[in-house]
N, C-alpha and C positions, 0 to 999 in steps of 0.2 A: 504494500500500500504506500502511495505517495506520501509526503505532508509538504504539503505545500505552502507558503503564508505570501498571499497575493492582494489578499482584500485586508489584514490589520483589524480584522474580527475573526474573531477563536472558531464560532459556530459556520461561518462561510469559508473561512481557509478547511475547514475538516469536512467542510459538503464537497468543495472542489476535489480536494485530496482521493475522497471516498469514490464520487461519483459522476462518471465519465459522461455524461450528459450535461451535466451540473460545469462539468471543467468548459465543455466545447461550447454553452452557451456563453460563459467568462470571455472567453475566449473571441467567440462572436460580439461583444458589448464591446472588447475593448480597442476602440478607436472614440477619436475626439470627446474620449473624456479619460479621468484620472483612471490607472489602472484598477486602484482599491475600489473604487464606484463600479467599476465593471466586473471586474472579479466576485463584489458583495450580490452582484445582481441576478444570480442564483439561488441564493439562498432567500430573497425578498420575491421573489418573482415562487420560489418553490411553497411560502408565505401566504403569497397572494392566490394561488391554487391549492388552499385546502391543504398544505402540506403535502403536498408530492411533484415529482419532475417526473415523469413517464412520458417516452416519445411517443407511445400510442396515443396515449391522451389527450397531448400536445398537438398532434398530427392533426385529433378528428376535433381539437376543435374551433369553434367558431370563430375565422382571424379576427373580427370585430372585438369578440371577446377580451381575444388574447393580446388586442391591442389595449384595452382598457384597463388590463392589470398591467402594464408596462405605463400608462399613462397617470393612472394612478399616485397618488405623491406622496412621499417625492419618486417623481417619472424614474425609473428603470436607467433610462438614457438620457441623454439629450435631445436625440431625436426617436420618441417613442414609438412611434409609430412604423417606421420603415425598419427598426431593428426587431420590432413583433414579428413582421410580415417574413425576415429573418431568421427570427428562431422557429417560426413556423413551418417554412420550408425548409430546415434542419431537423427538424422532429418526423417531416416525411421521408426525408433522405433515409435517415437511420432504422426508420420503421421497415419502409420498400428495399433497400438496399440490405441492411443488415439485422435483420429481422429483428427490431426494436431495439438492438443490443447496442448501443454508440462505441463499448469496446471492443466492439468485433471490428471496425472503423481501421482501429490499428492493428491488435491480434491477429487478425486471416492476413495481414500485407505478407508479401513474401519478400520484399525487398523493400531500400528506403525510396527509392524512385515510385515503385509502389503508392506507398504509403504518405509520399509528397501529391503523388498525384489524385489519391481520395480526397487527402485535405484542401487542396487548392480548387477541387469542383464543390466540394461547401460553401452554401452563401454567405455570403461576410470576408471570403476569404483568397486573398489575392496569392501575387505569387512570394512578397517579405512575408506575411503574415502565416501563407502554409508553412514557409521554412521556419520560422521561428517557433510554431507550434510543435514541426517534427523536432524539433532542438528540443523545445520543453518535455516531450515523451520521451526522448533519451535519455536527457542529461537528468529527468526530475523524477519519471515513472518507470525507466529501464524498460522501456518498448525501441527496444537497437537491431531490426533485421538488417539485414545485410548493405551497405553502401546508406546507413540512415542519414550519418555525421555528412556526409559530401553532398547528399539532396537535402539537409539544412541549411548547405552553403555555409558562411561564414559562421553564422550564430550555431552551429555544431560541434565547432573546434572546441578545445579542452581550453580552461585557464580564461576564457570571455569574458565581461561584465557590459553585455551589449542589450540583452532584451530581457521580457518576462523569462524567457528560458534560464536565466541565469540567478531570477531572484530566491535566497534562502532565508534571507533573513533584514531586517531593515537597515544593516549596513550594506549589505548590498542592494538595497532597491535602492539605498542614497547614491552607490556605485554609478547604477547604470542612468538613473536622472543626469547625473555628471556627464558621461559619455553622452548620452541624446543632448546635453545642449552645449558639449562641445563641438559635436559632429551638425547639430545646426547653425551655430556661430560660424563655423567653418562654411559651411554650405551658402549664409548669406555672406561672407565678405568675398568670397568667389564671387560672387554674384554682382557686388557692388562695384 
């Protein structure tokens, strides 16, 4: 079992850790907003339905619904609505594709090109963010088939403080804040 500490509440980092629905939908929140808000938003979204995360559940139901409990306040996201619509067709995918199980997602991959490539067809999930997710499944939850560290790209390698893949503890989430606004300071004075 993982333990993960992404959100800086005890009961969301130990739902993420546990529960691999729970992790992929973190995972799906987290853009334009703070990581802890998108990581926490599993475990409030799991809250907001009666206490459970089930992708069948999820799947069948009503996206108006399930945008309401995202809209709900404080909102899920920032933009509540389109990241509903999100986790919604992530709850199909894993039902139709892997029959309800989100860790069969990685478990059946045979390889990490594989297992780059399931993640990067999840909605929410481009081609940094698949890498970074297959980084976090190796480096956090030992899901390593075969060539995983090299379809992570960069965020795979050993010794990193580059993304969520890499956070263990709150000196390192301070780690990798540092790095992101060095690697943006850098990006704008290129730029200028």
């Amino acid at each position: 079992m993982a333990d993960l500490h992404l959100s800086g509440e005890p009961e969301a980092d130990k739902l993420i850790s546990e529960d691999p629905l729970a992790l992929l939908i973190g995972m799906v929140l987290d853009q334009q907003i703070p990581l802890e808000w998108a990581f926490g938003g599993p475990w409030r979204l799991k809250e907001r339905l009666g206490g459970r995360l089930d992708a069948g559940e999820i799947a069948a139901m009503d996206p108006d619904a399930l945008g309401k409990a995202f809209a709900e306040r404080p909102a899920l996201h920032r933009f509540p609505g389109s990241n509903a619509k999100r986790v919604h067709a992530l709850a199909q995918i894993i039902v139709d594709e892997y029959d309800g199980d989100a860790a069969a997602l990685w478990n059946t991959a045979s390889s990490g090109e594989e297992l780059y490539r399931r993640v990067k067809a999840l909605p929410g999930f481009g081609e940094q963010k698949a890498r970074i997710f297959v980084a976090l499944l190796g480096k956090q939850l030992g899901v390593q088939p075969p060539g995983w560290a090299e379809a992570a790209g960069p965020y795979g390698q050993p010794g990193t403080l580059m993304s969520v893949a890499d956070i263990k503890s709150p000196e390192t989430l301070a780690e990798v804040r540092d790095y992101k606004r060095a690697k943006k300071a850098a990006a704008k004075a290129a730029a200028e």
